[in-house]
VEXLO-533381 format. One record per residue (C-alpha): x, z, y. Coordinates in steps of 0.1 Angstrom, whole numbers. Layout:
BEGIN
R,X,Z,Y;
...
This chain:
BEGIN
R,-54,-40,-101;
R,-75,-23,-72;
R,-75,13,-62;
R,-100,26,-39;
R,-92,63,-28;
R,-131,78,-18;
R,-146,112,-12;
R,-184,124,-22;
R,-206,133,0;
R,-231,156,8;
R,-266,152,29;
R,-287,179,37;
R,-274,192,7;
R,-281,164,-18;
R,-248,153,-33;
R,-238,117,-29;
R,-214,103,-58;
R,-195,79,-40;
R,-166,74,-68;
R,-196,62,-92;
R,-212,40,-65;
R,-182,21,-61;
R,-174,20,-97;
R,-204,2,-103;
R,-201,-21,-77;
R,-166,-31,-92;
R,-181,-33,-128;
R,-206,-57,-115;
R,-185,-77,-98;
R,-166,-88,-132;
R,-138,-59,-128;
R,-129,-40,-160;
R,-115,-9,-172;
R,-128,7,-143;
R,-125,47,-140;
R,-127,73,-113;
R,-97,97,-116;
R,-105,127,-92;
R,-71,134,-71;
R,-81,167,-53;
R,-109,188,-40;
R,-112,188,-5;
R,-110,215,22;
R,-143,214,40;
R,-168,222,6;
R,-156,232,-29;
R,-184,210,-43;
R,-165,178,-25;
R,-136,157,-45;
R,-112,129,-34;
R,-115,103,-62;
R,-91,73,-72;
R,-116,42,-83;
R,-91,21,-101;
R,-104,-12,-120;
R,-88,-46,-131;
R,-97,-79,-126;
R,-99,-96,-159;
């Protein structure tokens, strides 16, 4: 099992899912069961979100 622990983002006000990026990128590199389980918000926006991105390898 792998567990990335990410944040979103935001640009110029354009929010960047980072927790879905990477869960994509773990799907199609052959992991499964992937999910994004969001951990907390974060202190600098309210919009903003710690995620775990946990997936298995076959």
């Amino acid at each position: 099992m792998v567990i990335y622990v990410v944040g979103n983002s935001t640009f110029y006000n354009v929010l960047v899912p980072v927790e879905q990026i990477y869960a994509e990128m773990l799907s199609q590199l052959g992991f499964s069961n992937v999910e994004c389980v969001p951990l907390r918000k974060r202190n600098s926006k309210k919009e903003l979100i710690e995620f775990d991105v946990r997936a298995r390898w076959r």
